[in-house]
Backbone as JSON, one array per atom type, in Angstrom:
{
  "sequence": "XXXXXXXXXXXXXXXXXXXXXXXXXXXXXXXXXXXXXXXXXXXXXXXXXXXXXXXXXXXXXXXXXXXXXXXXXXXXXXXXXXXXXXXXXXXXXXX",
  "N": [[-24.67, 26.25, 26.96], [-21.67, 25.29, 26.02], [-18.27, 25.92, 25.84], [-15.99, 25.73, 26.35], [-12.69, 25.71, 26.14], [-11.19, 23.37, 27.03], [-12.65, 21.75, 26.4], [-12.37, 20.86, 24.24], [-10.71, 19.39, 21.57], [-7.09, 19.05, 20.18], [-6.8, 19.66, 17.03], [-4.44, 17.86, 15.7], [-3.82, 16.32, 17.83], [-6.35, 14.6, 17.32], [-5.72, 13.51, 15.26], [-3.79, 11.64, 14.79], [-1.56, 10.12, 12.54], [-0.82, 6.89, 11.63], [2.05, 4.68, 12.32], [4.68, 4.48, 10.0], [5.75, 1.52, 8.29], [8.44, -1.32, 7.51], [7.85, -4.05, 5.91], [10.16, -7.2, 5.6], [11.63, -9.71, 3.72], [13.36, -12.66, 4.32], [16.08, -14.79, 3.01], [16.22, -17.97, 2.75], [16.93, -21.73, 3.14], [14.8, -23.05, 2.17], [12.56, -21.94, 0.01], [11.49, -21.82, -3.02], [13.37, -19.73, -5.95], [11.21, -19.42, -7.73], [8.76, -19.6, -5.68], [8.82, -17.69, -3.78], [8.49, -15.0, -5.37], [6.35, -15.16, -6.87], [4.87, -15.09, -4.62], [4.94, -13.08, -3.43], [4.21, -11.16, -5.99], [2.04, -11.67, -5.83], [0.8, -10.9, -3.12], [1.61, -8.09, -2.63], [0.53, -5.21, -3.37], [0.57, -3.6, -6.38], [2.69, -4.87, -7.75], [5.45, -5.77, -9.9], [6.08, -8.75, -12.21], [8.67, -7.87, -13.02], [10.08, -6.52, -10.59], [9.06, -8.22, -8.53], [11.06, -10.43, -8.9], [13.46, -9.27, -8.91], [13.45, -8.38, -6.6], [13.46, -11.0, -5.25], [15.63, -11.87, -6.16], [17.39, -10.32, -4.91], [17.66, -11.21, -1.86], [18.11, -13.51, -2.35], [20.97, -12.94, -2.73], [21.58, -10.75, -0.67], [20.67, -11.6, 0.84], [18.39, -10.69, 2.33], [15.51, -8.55, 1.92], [13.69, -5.36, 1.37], [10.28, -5.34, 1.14], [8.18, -3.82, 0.92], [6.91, -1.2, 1.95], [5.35, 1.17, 4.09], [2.06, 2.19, 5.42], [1.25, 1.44, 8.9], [-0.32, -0.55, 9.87], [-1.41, -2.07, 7.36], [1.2, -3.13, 6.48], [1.53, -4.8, 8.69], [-0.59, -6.02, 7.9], [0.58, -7.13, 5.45], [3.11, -8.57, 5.96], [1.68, -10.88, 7.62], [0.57, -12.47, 5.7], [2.38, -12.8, 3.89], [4.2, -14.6, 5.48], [2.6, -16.54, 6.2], [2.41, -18.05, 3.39], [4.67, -19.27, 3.61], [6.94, -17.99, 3.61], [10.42, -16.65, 4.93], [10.49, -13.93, 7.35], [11.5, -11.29, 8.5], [11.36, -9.43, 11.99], [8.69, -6.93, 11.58], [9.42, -3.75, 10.7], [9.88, -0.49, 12.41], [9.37, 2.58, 10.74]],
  "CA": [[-23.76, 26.05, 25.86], [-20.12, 24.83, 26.57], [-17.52, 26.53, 24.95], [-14.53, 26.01, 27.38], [-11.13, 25.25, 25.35], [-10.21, 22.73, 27.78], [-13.53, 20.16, 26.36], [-11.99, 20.37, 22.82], [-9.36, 18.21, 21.48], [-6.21, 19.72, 19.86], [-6.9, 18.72, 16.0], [-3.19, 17.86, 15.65], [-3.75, 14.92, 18.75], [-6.98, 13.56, 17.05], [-5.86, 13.11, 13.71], [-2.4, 11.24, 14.74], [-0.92, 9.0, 11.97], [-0.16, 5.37, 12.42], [3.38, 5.27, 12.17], [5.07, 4.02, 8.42], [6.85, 0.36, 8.48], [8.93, -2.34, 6.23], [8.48, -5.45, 5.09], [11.48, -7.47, 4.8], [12.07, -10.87, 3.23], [14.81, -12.82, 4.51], [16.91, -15.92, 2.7], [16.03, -19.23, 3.81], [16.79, -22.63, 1.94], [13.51, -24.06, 1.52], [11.7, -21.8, -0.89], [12.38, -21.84, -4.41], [12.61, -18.42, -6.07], [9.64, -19.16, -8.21], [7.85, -19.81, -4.71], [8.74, -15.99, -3.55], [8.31, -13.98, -6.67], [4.61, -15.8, -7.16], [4.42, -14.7, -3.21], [4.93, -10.82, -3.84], [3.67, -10.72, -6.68], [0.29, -12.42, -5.2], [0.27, -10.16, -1.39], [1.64, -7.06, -2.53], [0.02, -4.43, -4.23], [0.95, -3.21, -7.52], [4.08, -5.32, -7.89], [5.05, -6.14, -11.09], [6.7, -9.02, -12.08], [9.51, -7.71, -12.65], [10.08, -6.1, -8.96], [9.16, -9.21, -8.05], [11.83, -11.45, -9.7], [14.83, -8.59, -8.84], [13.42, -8.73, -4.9], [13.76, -12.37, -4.7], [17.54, -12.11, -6.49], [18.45, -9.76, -3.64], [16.5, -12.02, -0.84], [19.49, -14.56, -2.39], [21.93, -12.62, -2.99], [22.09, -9.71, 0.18], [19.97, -12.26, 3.03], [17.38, -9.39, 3.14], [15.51, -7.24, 0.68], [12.28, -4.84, 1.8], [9.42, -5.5, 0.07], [7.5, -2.87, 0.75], [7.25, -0.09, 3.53], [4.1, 2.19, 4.19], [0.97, 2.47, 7.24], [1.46, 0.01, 9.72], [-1.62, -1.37, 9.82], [-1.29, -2.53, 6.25], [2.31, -3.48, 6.66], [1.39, -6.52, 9.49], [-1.18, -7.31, 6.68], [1.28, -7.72, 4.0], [3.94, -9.62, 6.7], [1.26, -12.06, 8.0], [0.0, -13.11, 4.43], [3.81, -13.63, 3.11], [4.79, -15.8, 6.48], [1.39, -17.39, 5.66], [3.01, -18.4, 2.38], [5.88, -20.34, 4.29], [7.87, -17.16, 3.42], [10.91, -16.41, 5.79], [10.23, -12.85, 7.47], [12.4, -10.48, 9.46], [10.3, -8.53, 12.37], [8.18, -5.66, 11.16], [10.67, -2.31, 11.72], [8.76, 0.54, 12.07], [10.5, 3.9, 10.51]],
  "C": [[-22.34, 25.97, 26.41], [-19.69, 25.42, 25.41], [-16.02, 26.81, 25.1], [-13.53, 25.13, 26.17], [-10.68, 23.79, 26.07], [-11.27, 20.76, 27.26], [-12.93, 19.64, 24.81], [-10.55, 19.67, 22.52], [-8.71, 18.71, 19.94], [-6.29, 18.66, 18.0], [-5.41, 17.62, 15.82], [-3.51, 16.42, 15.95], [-4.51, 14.19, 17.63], [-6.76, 13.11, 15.81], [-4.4, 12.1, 13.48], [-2.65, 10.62, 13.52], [-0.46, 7.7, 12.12], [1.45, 5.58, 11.56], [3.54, 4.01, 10.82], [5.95, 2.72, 9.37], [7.43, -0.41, 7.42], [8.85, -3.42, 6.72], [9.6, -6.11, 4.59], [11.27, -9.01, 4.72], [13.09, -11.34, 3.35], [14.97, -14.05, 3.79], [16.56, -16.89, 3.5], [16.56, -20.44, 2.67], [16.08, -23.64, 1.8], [12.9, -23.41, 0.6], [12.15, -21.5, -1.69], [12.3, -20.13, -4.76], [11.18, -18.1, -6.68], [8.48, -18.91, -7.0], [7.51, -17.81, -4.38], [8.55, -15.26, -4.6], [7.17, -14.23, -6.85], [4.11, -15.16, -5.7], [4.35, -13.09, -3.16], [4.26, -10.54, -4.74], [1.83, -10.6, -6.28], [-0.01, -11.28, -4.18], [0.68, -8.85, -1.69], [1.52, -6.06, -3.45], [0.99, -3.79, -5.3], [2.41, -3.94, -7.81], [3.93, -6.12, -9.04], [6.4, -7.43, -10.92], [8.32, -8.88, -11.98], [10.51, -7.33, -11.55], [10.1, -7.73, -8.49], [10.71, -10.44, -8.13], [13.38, -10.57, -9.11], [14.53, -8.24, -7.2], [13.86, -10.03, -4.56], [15.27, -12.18, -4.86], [17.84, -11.48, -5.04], [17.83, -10.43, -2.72], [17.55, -12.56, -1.05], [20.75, -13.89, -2.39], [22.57, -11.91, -1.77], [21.78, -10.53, 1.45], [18.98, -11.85, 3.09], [16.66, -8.41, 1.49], [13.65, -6.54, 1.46], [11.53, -4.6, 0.57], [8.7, -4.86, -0.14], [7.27, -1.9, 2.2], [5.65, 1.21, 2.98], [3.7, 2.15, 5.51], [1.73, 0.65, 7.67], [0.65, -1.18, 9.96], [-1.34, -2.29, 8.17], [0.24, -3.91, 6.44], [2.47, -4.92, 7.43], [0.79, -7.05, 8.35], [-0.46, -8.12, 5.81], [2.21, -9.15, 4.79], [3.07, -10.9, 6.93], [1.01, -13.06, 6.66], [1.94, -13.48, 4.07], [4.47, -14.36, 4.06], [3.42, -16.7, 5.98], [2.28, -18.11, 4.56], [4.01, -19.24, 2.77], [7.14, -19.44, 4.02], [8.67, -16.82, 4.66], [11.0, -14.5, 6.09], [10.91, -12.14, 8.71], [10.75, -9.49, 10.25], [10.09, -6.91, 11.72], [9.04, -4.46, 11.83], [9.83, -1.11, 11.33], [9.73, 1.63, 11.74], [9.94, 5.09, 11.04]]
}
């Protein structure tokens, strides 16, 4: 029977976290706003239109607006699907 401290693994290590990131949407002048607001609303969970419609304004208005921020894993998902879209996308920033 093994029972040495040194075979077990420190719960802490095995349970890491993937680290949290954002989604950001940058200003471009090819897509209309209807295009982006139909694009968020479509790739990212629970977004209502309205969110949608007052992300795009700031997208025109600031250059930049984050569309959503959580796991990281998720986070490429959401980025690849809204560049998919022909959406303009700032690199994934991890927090």
């Amino acid at each position: 029977m093994f029972n040495s401290p040194s075979t077990v693994l420190e719960q802490k290590k095995a349970k890491a976290k993937y680290p949290d990131a954002k989604v950001i949407v940058l200003d471009d002048s090819f897509n209309t706003f209807q295009h982006v607001a139909t694009s968020l609303l479509t790739i990212i969970p629970d977004m209502s239109e309205k969110k949608a419609w007052e992300l795009t304004f700031k997208v025109d208005n600031s250059g930049s607006a984050e569309v959503w921020r959580g796991n990281l894993e998720l986070a490429e998902l959401y980025h690849e699907q809204l560049a998919n879209k022909g959406l303009t996308m700032a690199p994934i920033e991890k927090t």
